[in-house]
C-alpha positions in Angstrom: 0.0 0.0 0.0 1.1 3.6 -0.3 0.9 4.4 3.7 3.6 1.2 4.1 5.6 2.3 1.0 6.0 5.6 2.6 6.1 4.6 6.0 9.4 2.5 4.5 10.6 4.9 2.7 10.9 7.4 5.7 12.6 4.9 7.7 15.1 4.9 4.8 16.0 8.0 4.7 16.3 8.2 8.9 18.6 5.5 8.2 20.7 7.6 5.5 20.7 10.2 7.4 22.2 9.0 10.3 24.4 6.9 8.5 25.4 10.4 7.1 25.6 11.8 10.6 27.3 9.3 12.3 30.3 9.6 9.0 30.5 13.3 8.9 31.2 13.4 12.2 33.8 10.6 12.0 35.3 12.6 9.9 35.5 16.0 12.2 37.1 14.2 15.2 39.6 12.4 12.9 40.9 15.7 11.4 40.9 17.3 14.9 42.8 14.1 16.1 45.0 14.7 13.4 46.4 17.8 14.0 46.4 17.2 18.0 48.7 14.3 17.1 50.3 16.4 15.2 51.2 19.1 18.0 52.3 16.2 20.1 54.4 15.0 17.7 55.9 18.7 17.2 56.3 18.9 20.8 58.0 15.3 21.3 60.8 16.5 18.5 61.2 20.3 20.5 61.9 18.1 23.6 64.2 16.0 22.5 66.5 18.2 20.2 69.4 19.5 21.6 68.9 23.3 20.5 65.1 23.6 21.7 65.0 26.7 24.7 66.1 25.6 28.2 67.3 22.8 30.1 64.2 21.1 31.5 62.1 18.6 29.8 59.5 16.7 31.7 57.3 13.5 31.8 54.4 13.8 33.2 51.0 11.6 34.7 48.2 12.9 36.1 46.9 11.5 39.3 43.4 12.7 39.4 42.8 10.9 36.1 43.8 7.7 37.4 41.9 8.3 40.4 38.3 9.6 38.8 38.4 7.6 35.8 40.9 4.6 36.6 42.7 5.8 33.4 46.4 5.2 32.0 47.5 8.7 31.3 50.7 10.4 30.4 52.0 13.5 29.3 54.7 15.8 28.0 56.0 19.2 29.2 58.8 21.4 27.9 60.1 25.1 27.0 59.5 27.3 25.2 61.0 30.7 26.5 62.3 31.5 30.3 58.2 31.8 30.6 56.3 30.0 28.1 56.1 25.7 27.9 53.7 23.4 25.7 52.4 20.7 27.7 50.5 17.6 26.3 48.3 15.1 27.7 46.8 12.4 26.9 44.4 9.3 28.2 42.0 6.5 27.7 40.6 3.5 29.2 39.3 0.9 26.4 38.0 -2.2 29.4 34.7 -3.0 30.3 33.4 -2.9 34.1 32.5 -6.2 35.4 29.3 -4.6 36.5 26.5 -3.5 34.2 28.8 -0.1 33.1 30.3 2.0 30.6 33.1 3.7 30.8 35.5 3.9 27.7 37.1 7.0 26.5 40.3 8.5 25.0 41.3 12.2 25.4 44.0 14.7 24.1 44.4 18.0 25.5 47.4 20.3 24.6 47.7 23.1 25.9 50.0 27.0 26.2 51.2 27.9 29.4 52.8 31.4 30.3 54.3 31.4 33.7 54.7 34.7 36.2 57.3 33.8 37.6 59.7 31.4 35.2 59.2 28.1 33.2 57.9 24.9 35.7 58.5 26.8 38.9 54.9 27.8 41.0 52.0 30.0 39.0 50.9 29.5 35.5 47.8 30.7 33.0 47.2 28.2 30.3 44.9 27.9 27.5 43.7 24.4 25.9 41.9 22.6 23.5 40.3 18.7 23.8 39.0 16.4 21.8 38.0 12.8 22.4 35.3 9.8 22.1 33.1 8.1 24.8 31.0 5.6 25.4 29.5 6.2 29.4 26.3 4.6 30.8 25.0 2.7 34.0 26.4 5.2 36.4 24.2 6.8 38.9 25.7 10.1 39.9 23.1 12.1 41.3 24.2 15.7 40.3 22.6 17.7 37.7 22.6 16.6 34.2 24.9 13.5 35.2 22.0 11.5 36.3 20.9 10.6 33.1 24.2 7.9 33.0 21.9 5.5 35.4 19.5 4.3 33.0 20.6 5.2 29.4 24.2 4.9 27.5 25.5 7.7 25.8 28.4 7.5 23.3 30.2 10.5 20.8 32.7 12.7 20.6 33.8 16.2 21.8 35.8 19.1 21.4 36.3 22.4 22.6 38.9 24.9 24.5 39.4 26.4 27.9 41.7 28.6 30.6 43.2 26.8 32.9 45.5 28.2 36.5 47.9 26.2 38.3 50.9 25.7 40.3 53.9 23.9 40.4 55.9 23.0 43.7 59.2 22.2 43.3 60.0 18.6 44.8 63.7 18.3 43.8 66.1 19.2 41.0 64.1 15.7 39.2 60.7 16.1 40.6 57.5 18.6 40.6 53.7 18.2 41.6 51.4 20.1 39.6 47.9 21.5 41.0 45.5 22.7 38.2 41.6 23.8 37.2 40.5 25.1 34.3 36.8 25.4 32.6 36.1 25.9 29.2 33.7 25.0 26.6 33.4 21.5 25.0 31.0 20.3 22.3 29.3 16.8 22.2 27.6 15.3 19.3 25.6 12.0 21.1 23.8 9.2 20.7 21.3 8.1 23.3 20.8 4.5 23.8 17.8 2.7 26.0 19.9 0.8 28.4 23.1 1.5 30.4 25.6 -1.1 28.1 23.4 -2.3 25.0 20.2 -1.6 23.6 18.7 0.2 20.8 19.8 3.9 19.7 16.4 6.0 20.9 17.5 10.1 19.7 20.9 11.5 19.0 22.1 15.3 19.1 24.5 18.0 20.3 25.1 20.0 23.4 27.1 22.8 24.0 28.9 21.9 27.7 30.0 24.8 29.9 31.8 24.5 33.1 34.8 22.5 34.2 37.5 21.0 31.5 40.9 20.6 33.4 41.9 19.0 36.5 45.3 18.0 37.3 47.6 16.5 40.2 50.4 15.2 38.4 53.6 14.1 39.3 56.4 15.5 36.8 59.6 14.2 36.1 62.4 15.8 34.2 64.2 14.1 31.5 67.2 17.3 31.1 
């Protein structure tokens, strides 16, 4: 009949479309992976060459990621000028929970740091960007817009930028701790699902997130 033969044909085109969707924005996060790679690449060969500004080079993990997301984590820190470095971070946790959960993610965040008084010694101003995929559901966090993990999965991706301030405390001529915040902007392009781990896709869409993107205590350790 002509109702069923449209009927199909609509569920057709929902399915192109998404298809579409789901593609395109594929294609976004891979070019914004690209070039973050790309800055962490540039800023792996600044720290190791021999002529790049200063002495001090450092490795770095962030303790507060391990902690609130039980995520491997490293990073990379070095100078630029007596008070300017790069750092870059990165993370991601790819396991399932043993209980009905989701959790998986990967994150890189870069980001520009101009220090008052000189390079990896106490307060800094930094600027960031982030981009990243996840896949959370099944977690019952009773705070705002987070209670919506309990019953429903969400996966996507993000982006965005931020201002971060922290400090450094100097542990020893091989050793620093890092305290940081920052909050930004990020945006999420999602897909809603009808149970925590599995089930059917029930809406998708975007959301512009305002409010915390940084945290760090990290542990830094200097190469040179």
């Amino acid at each position: 009949t002509r109702k069923e033969s449209s009927a199909a044909s609509d569920v057709y085109k929902r399915q192109v479309i998404k298809s579409l969707y789901r593609t395109f924005s594929r294609d976004i996060v891979m070019k914004r992976t690209k070039v973050l790679l790309l800055l962490l690449c540039l800023a792996g060969a600044l720290a190791f060459n021999p002529k790049a500004y200063g002495q001090k080079v450092a490795l770095k993990s962030n303790l507060a990621h391990w902690a609130l997301m039980g995520s491997p984590n490293a990073g990379v820190e070095f100078a630029l000028s007596p008070k300017w470095t790069v750092d870059v971070d990165g993370g991601l946790n790819l396991w399932k929970f043993s209980e009905p959960r989701e959790f998986r993610h990967w994150v890189v965040q870069p980001e520009l740091r101009y220090w008052f008084c000189e390079s990896f010694n106490q307060t800094f101003i930094g600027l960031h960007g982030h981009v990243g995929q996840a896949n959370v559901g099944g977690w019952n966090i009773p705070i705002g817009r987070l209670d919506r993990f309990k019953d429903n999965r969400y996966e996507g991706t993000f982006y965005g930028a931020g201002i971060s301030l922290g400090h450094q405390f100097v542990l020893s001529p091989l050793m620093n701790i890092e305290l940081s915040v920052g909050g930004g902007w990020a945006r999420i392009d999602y897909r809603k699902f009808d149970c925590a781990t599995c089930g059917r896709q029930i809406s998708d869409g975007k959301y512009d997130y305002f409010g915390v993107t940084r945290a760090t205590l990290s542990l830094l350790f200097f190469l040179k």
